[in-house]
C-alpha positions in Angstrom: 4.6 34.5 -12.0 2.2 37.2 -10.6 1.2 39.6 -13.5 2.8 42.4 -11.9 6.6 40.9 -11.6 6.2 38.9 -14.8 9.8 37.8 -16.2 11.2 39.1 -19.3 13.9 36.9 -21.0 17.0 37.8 -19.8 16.2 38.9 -16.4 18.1 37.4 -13.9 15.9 38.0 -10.6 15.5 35.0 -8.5 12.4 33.1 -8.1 10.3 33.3 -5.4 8.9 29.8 -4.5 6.8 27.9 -2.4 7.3 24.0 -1.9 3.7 22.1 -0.4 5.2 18.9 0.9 8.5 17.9 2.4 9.1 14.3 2.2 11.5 12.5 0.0 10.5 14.1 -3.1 10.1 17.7 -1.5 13.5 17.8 -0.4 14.7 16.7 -4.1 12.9 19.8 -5.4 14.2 22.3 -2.9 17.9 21.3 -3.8 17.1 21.5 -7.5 15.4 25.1 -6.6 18.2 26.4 -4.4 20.4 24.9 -7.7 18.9 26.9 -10.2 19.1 30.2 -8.0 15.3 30.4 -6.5 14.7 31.4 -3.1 12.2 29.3 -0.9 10.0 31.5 0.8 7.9 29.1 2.2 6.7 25.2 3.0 3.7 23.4 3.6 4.0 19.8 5.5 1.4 17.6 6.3 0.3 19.3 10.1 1.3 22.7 11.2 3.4 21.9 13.7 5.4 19.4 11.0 5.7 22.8 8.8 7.0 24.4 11.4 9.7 22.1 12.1 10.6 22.0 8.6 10.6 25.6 8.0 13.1 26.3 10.6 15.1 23.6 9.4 14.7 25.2 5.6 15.3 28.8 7.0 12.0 29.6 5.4 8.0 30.3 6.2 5.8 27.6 7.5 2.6 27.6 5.5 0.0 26.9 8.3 -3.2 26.9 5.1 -3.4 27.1 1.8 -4.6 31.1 2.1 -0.6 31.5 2.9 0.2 31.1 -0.8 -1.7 34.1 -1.9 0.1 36.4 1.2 3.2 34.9 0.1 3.0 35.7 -3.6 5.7 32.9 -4.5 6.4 33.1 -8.7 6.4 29.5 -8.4 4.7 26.8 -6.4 6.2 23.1 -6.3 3.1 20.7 -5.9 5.2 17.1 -4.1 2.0 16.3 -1.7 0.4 12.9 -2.2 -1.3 12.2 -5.0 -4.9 12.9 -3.7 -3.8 16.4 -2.7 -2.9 17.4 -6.0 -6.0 19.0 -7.6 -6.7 20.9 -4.3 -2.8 22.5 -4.4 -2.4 22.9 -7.7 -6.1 24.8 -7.9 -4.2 27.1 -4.8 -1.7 28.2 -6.7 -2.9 28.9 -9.7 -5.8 30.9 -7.9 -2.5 33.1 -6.3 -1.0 33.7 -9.4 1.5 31.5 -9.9 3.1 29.3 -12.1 3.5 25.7 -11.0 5.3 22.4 -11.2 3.1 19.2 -9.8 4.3 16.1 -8.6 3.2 13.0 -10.8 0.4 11.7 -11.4 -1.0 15.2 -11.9 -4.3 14.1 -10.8 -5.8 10.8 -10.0 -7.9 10.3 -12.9 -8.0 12.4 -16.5 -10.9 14.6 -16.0 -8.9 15.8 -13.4 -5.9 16.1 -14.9 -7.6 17.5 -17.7 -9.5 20.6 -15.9 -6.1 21.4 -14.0 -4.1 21.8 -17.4 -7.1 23.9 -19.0 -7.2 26.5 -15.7 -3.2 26.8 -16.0 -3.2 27.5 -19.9 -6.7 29.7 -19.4 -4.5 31.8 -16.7 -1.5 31.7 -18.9 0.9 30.1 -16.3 3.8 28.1 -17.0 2.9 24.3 -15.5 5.1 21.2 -15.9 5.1 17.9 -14.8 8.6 16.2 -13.1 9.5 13.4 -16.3 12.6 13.9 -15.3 14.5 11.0 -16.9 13.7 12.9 -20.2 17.0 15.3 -19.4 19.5 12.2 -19.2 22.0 13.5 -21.7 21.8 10.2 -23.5 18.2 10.0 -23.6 18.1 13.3 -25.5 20.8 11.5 -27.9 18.7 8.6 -28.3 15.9 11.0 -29.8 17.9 13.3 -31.7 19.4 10.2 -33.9 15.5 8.8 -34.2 14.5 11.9 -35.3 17.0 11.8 -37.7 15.8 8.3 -38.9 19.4 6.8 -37.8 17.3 4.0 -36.2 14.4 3.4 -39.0 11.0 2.5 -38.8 10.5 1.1 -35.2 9.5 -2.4 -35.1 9.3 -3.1 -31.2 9.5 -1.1 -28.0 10.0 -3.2 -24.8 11.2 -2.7 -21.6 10.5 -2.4 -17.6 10.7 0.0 -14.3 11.7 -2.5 -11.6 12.4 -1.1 -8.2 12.3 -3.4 -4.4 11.1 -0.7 -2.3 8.3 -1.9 -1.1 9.4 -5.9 -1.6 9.1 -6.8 2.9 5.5 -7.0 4.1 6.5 -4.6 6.7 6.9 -1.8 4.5 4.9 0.7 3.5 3.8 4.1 2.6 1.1 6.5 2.0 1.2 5.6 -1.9 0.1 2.3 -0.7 -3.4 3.6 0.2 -5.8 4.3 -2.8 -7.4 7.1 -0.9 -4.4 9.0 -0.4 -2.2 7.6 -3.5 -5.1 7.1 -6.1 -6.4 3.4 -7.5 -3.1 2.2 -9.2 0.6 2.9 -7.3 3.1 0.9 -9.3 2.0 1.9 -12.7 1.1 5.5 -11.6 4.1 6.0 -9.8 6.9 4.4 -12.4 5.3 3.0 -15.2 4.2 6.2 -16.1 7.9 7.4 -16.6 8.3 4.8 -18.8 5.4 5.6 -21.1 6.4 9.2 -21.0 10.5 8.3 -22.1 9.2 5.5 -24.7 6.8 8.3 -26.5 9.1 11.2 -25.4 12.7 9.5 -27.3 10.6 7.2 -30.4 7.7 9.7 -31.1 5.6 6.8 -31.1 1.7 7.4 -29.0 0.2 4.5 -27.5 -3.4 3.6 -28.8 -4.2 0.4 -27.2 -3.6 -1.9 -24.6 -4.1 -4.9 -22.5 -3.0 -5.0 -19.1 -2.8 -7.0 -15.7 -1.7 -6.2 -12.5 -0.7 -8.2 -9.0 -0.9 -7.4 -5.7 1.8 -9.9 -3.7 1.5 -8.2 -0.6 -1.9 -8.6 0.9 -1.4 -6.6 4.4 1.0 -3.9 4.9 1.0 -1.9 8.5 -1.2 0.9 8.4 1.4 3.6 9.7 3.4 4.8 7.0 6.6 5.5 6.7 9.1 7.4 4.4 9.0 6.7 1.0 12.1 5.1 -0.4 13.6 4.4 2.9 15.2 1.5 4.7 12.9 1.6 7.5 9.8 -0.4 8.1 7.0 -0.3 10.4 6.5 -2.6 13.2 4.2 -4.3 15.2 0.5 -2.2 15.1 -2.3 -2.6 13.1 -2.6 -4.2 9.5 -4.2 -2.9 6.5 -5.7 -4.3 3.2 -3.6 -3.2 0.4 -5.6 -2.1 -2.3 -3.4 -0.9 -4.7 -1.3 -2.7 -7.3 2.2 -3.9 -6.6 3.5 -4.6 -10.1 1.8 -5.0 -13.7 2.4 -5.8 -17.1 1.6 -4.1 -20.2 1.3 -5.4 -23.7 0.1 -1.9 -26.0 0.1 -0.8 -29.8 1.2 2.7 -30.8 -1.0 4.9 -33.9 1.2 3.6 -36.3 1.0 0.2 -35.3 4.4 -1.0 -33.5 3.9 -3.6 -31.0 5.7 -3.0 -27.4 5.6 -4.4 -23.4 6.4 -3.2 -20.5 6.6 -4.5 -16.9 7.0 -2.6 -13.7 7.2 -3.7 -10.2 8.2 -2.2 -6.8 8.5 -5.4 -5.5 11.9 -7.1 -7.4 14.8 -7.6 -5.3 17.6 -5.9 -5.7 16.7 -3.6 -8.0 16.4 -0.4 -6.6 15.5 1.9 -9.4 16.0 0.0 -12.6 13.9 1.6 -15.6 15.2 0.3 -19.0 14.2 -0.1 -22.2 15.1 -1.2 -26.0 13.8 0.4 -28.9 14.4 -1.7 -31.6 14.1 0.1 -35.1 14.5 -1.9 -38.7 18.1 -0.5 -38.8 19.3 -0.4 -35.3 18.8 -0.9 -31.9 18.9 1.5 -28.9 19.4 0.1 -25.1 19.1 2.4 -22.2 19.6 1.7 -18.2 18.8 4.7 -16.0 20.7 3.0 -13.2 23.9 3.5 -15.9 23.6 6.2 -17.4 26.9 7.3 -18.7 26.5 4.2 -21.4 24.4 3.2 -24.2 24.3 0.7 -26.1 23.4 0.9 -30.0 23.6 -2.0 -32.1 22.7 -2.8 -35.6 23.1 -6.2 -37.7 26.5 -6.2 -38.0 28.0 -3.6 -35.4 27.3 -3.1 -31.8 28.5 -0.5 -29.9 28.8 1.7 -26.6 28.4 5.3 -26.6 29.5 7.4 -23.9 27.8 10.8 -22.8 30.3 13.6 -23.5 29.6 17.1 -23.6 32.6 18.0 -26.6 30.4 15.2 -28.3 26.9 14.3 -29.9 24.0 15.8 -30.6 23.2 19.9 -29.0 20.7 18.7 -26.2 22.8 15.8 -24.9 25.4 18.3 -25.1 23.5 21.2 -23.0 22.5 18.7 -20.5 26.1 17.2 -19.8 26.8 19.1 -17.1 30.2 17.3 -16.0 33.0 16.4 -17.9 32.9 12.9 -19.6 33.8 10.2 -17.3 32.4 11.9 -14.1 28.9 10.6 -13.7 26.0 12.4 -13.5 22.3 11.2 -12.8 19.0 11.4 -11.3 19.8 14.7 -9.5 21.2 16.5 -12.5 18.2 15.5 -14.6 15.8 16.6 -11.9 18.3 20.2 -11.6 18.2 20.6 -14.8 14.4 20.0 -15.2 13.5 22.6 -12.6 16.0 24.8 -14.0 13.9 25.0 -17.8 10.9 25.4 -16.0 12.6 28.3 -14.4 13.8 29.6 -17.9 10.3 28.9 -19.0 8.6 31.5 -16.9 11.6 33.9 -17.9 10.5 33.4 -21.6 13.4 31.4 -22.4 12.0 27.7 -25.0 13.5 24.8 -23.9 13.2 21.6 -26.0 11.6 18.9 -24.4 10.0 20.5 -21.3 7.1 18.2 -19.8 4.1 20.5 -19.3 1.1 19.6 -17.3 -0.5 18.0 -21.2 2.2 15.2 -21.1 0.4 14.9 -17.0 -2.6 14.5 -18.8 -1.5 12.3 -21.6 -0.2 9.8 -18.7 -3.7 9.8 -16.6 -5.4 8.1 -19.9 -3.0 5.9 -20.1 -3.4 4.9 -16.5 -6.9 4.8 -16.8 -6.3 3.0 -19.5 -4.3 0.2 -17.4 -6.8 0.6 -14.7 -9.5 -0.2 -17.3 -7.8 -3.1 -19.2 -6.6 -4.9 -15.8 -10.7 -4.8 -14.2 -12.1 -6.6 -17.5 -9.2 -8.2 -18.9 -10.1 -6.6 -22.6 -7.7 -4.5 -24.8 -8.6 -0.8 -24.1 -8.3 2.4 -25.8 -6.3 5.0 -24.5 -8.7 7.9 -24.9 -7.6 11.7 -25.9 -8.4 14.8 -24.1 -11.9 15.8 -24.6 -11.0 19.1 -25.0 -7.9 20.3 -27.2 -5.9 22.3 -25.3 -3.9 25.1 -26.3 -0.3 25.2 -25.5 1.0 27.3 -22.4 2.2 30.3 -23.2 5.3 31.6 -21.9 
């Protein structure tokens, strides 16, 4: 937030924010934002006159340059541009003042990723990063109990991120293109949620891998379309995809605990499907985003199903149940409730488990990482930040 109308913990003022990109992902974060109480005072599209027609259809400001950001004085800007874009808004809105939370990947590439979280903690901004299947209710259960060493010393982590998106030849997108998207899309783009809930939930870092990656669809029509949509291009030009359309990951964590995981965009039927089981030397822990009102915990002798209930469980699984047991809540509340700790975040308010713009950079080594291991076919390292960097304050 601009020094001057800095929040104090308990103030209630509405934030002031800015949102630069309004596809699929862009409207998520508005809703979330209009949610938690903040006023949008502005959008950015990709063309003026596409920021225009948005902003009157957001009753808001059209953004026609970056410059608008610093006349606005937003307390928060909302990075959801492609990838490529990122370093360039992000850079904008810290430059104006304001705190910020950026689309992932936060960069394409580390050094990038790492320079963006040093200028946010050296400006002392609050900056997160959308890992937003960290604030399923159940997920926070899962951790609480493995903290608590209900689960044991792990002894294998395995899962996948399978979505069918992007499974016609006809479809496409601009995460398709590396020059937009970055040099990896399916692993960027999901597998890096996975990574993030594995280490997030078991506490477990990964410190080497071997990985491969497939591209099935050679062609794809060079006009895009929306992301996540049932629509396809037709007829026009075709373009070389250079950009992965599934992988597979075999990695080691520090303390040595052997784990897999496969992603794809291109599995039918399976529209966003990111599960995993985390077995531990007492008992196991099975978790399916596209359920998430169950998990399943077994051990040798017992298996069971636990419900999320907010009268029930552990205090975060509890703060984030925000219906009543047996009314299903998902993807939106955990992206609601994300934006709304980064909102309590800037007031001064701690919230456990926030993802800050170090857990963007923790992800861009590990898909460098992939990138590396799936060119030369070796096991890689996944390296650390150069540079230690110091926690943003709040």
């Amino acid at each position: 937030m601009n020094d001057s109308t800095t929040h104090r913990p308990g103030d209630a003022t509405p934030p002031r924010v800015v949102i630069l990109g309004t596809g699929m992902i862009g409207e998520v974060h508005r809703r979330a934002a209009l949610l938690a109480g903040a006023q949008v005072i502005g959008a950015m599209a990709s063309t003026p006159e596409r920021s225009e027609a948005v902003a009157g259809r957001w009753r808001t400001t059209a953004l026609r340059s970056l410059d608008d950001i610093t006349r606005l004085a937003p307390d928060v800007v909302h990075v959801c541009s492609p990838n490529g874009l990122h370093v360039e808004h992000v850079e904008a809105a810290l430059a104006a003042g304001a705190h910020v939370i950026c689309e992932k990947p936060l960069a394409i590439g580390s050094r990038a990723a790492e320079a963006l979280a040093a200028t946010a903690a050296d400006r002392n901004r609050v900056a997160t990063v959308p890992f937003v299947y960290r604030y399923h209710p159940l997920v926070r259960e899962i951790r609480s109990r493995a903290a608590q060493g209900e689960f044991g010393r792990w002894q294998l982590l395995h899962g996948s991120y399978l979505q069918d998106w992007l499974l016609s030849p006809s479809a496409t997108s601009w995460r398709v293109d590396a020059a937009t998207g970055g040099p990896s899309r399916a692993f960027a783009d999901i597998g890096s949620h996975w990574c993030d809930l594995m280490e997030f939930v078991t506490g477990e870092r990964i410190s080497s891998l071997v990985a491969a990656t497939t591209t099935t669809v050679a062609e794809r029509p060079a006009t895009s379309s929306r992301s996540f949509s049932a629509s396809t291009a037709t007829g026009g030009t075709l373009k070389r995809v250079d950009t992965e359309d599934a992988a597979t990951v075999l990695f080691r964590t520090d303390s040595g605990v052997l784990g897999s995981v496969t992603v794809s965009q291109v599995s039918a039927g399976r529209k966003n499907r990111l599960w995993f089981e985390f077995d531990g030397e007492h008992r196991s822990a099975v978790f399916d985003q596209e359920n998430p009102e169950t998990v399943w915990l077994g051990s040798q002798s017992l298996a069971e199903v636990l419900q999320r209930d907010p009268a029930r469980g552990t205090s975060e699984q509890r703060r984030l149940s925000v219906l009543p047991a047996g009314h299903p809540q998902g993807y939106a509340q955990c992206f609601e409730n994300f934006v709304a700790d980064t909102y309590a975040t800037v007031r001064g308010e701690l919230r456990e488990g926030l993802p800050t713009f170090q857990d963007g950079v923790r992800s861009a080594h590990i898909v460098d990482a992939v990138l590396q291991s799936a060119r030369t076919g070796q096991w890689v390292d996944v390296q650390r930040p150069l540079v230690a960097l110091r926690a943003t304050a709040v």
